[in-house]
mmCIF file of the C-alpha atoms, coordinates in Angstrom:
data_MODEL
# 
_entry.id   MODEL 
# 
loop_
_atom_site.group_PDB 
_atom_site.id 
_atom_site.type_symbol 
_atom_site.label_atom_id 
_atom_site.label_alt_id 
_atom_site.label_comp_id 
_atom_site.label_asym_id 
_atom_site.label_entity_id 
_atom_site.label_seq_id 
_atom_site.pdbx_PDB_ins_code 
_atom_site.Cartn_x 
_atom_site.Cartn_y 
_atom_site.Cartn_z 
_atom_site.occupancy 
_atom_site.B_iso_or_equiv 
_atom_site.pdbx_formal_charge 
_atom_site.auth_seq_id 
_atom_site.auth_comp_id 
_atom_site.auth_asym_id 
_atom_site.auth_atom_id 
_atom_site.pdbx_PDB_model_num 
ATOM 1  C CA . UNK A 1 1  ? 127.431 98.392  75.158  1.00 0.00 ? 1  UNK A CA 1 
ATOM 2  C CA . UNK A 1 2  ? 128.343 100.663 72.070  1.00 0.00 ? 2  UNK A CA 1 
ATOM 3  C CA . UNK A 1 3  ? 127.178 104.045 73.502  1.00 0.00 ? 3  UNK A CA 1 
ATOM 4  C CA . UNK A 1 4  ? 127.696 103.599 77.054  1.00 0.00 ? 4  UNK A CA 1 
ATOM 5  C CA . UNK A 1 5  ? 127.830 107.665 76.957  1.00 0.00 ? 5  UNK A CA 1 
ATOM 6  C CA . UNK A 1 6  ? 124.455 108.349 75.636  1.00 0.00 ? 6  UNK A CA 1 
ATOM 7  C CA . UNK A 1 7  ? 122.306 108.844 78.134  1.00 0.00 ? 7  UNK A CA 1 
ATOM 8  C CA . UNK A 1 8  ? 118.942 108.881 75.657  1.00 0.00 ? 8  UNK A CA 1 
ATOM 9  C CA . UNK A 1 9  ? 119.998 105.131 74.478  1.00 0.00 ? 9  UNK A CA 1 
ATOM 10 C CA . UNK A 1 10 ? 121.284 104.091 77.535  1.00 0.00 ? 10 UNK A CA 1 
ATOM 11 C CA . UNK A 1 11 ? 117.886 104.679 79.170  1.00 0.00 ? 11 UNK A CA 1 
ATOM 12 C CA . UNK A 1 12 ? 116.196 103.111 76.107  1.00 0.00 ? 12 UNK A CA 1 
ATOM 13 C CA . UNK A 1 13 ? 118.024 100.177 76.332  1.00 0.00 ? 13 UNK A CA 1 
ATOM 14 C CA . UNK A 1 14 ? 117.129 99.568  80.002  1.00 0.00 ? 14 UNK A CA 1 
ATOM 15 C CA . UNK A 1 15 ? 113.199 100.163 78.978  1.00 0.00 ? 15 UNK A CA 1 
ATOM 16 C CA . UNK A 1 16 ? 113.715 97.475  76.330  1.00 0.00 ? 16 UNK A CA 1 
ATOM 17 C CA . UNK A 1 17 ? 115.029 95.095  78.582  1.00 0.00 ? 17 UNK A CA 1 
ATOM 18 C CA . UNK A 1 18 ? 112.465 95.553  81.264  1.00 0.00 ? 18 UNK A CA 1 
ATOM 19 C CA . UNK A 1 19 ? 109.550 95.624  78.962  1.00 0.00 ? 19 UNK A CA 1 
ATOM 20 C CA . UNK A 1 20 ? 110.781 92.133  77.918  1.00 0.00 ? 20 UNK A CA 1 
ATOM 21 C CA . UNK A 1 21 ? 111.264 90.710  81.350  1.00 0.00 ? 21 UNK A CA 1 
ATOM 22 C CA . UNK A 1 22 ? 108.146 91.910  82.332  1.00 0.00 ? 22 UNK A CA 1 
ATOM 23 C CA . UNK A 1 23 ? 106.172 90.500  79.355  1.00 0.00 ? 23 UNK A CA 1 
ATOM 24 C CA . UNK A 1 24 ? 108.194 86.910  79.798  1.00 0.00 ? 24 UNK A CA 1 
ATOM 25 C CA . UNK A 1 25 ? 110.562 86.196  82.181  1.00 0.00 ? 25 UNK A CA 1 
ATOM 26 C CA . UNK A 1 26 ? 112.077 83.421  79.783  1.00 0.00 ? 26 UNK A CA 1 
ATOM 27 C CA . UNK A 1 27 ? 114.338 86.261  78.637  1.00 0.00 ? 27 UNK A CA 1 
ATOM 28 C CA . UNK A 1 28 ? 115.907 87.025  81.970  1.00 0.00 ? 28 UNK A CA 1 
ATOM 29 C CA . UNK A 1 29 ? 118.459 84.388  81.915  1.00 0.00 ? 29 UNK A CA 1 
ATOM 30 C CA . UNK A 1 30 ? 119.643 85.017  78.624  1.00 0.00 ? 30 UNK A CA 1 
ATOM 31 C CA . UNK A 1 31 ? 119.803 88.539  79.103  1.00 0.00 ? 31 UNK A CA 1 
ATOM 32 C CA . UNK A 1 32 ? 121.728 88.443  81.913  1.00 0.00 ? 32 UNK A CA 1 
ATOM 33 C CA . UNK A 1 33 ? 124.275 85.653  80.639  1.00 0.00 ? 33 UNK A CA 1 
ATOM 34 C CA . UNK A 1 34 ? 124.865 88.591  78.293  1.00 0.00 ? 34 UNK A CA 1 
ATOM 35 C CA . UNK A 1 35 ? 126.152 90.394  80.769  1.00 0.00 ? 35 UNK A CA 1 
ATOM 36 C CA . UNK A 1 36 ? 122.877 92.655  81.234  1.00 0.00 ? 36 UNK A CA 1 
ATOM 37 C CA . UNK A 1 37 ? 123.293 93.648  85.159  1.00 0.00 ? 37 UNK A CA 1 
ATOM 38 C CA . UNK A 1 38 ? 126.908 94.714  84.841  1.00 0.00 ? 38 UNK A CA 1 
ATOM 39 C CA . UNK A 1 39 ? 125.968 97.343  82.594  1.00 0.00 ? 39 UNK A CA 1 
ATOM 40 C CA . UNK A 1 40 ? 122.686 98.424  83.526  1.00 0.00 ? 40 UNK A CA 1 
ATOM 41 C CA . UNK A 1 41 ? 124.482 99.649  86.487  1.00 0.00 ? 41 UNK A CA 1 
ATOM 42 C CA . UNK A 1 42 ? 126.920 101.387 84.131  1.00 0.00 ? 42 UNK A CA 1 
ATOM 43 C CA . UNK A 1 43 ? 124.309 103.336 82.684  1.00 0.00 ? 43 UNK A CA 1 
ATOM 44 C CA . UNK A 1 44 ? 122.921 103.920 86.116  1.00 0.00 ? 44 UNK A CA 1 
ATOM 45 C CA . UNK A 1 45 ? 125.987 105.327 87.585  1.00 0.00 ? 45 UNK A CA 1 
ATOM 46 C CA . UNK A 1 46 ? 126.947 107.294 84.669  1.00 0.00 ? 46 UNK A CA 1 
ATOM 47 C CA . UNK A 1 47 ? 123.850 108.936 83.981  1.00 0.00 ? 47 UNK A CA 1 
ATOM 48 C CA . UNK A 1 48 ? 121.417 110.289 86.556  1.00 0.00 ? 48 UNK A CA 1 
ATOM 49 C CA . UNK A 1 49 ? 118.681 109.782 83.704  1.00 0.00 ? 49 UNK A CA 1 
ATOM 50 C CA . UNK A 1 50 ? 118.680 106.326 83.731  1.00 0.00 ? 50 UNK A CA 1 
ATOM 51 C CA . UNK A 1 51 ? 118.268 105.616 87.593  1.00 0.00 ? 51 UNK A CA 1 
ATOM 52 C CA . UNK A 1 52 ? 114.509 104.727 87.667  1.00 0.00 ? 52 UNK A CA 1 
ATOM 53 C CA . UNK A 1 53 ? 114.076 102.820 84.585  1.00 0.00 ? 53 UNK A CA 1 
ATOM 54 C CA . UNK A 1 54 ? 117.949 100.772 85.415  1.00 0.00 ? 54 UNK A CA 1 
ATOM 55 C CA . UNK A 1 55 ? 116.267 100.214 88.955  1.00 0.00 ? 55 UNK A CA 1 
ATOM 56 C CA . UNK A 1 56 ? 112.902 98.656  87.317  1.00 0.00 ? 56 UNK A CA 1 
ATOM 57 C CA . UNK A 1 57 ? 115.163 96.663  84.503  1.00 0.00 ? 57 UNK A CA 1 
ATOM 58 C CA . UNK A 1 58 ? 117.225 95.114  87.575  1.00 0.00 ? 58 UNK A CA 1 
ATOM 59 C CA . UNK A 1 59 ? 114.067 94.418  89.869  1.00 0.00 ? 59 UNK A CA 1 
ATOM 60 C CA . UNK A 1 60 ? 112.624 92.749  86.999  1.00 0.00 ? 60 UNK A CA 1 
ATOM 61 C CA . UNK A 1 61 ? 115.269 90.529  85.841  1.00 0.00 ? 61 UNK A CA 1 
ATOM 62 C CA . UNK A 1 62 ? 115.624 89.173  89.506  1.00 0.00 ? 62 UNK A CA 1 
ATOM 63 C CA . UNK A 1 63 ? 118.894 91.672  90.198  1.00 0.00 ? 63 UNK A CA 1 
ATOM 64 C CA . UNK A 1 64 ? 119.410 92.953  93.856  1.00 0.00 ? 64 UNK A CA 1 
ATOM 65 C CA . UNK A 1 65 ? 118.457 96.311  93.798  1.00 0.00 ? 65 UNK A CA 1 
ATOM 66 C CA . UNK A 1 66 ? 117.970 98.906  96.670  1.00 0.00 ? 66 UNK A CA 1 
ATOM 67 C CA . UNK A 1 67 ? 114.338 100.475 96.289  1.00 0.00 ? 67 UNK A CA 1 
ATOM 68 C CA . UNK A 1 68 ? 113.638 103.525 98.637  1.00 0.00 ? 68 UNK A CA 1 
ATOM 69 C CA . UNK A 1 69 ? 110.018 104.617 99.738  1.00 0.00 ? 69 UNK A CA 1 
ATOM 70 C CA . UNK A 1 70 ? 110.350 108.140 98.802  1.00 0.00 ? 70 UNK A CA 1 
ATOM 71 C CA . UNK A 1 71 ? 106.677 108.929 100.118 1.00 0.00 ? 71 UNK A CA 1 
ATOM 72 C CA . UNK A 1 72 ? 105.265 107.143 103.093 1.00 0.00 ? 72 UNK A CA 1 
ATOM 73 C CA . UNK A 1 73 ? 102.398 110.002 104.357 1.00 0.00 ? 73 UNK A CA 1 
ATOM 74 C CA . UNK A 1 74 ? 103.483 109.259 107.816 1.00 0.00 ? 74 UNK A CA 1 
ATOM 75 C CA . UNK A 1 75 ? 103.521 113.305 108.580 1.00 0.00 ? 75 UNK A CA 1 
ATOM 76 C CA . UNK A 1 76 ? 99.601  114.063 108.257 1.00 0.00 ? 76 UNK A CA 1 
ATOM 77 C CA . UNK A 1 77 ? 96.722  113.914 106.838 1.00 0.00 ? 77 UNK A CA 1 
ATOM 78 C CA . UNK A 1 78 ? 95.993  114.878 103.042 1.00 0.00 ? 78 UNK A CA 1 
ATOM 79 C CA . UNK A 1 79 ? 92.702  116.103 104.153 1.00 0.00 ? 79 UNK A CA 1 
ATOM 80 C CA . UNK A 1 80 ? 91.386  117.725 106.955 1.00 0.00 ? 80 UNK A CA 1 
# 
């Protein structure tokens, strides 16, 4: 919330809180009673940086987010 421009602590932040949630998912309410969603997806629109690790920090506090397969192999075999 106090450097919504930095992109290094923006991205930090969103590691924090997904580490946490992941470890116990106690801290998911809280955290997002704090507001937590609203500006994860700050950070995610303003930086570029931050899309992965805001993605895993809103899948893991229970969030609607939009995951995309980027890879699915259905255009051939890896090996002949």
């Amino acid at each position: 919330k106090a450097h919504p421009q930095k992109a290094g602590v923006q991205k930090q932040a969103c590691m924090l809180i997904r580490n946490l949630v992941a470890h116990s998912q106690a801290f998911s309410k809280p955290i997002l009673d704090l507001g937590a969603e609203a500006l994860i997806m700050q950070a995610r629109s303003a930086h570029r940086d931050c899309e992965d690790v805001a993605k895993a920090a809103l899948r893991d506090l229970g969030c609607h987010v939009e995951l995309r397969e980027l890879w699915t192999g259905q255009r051939g075999n890896l090996a002949p």
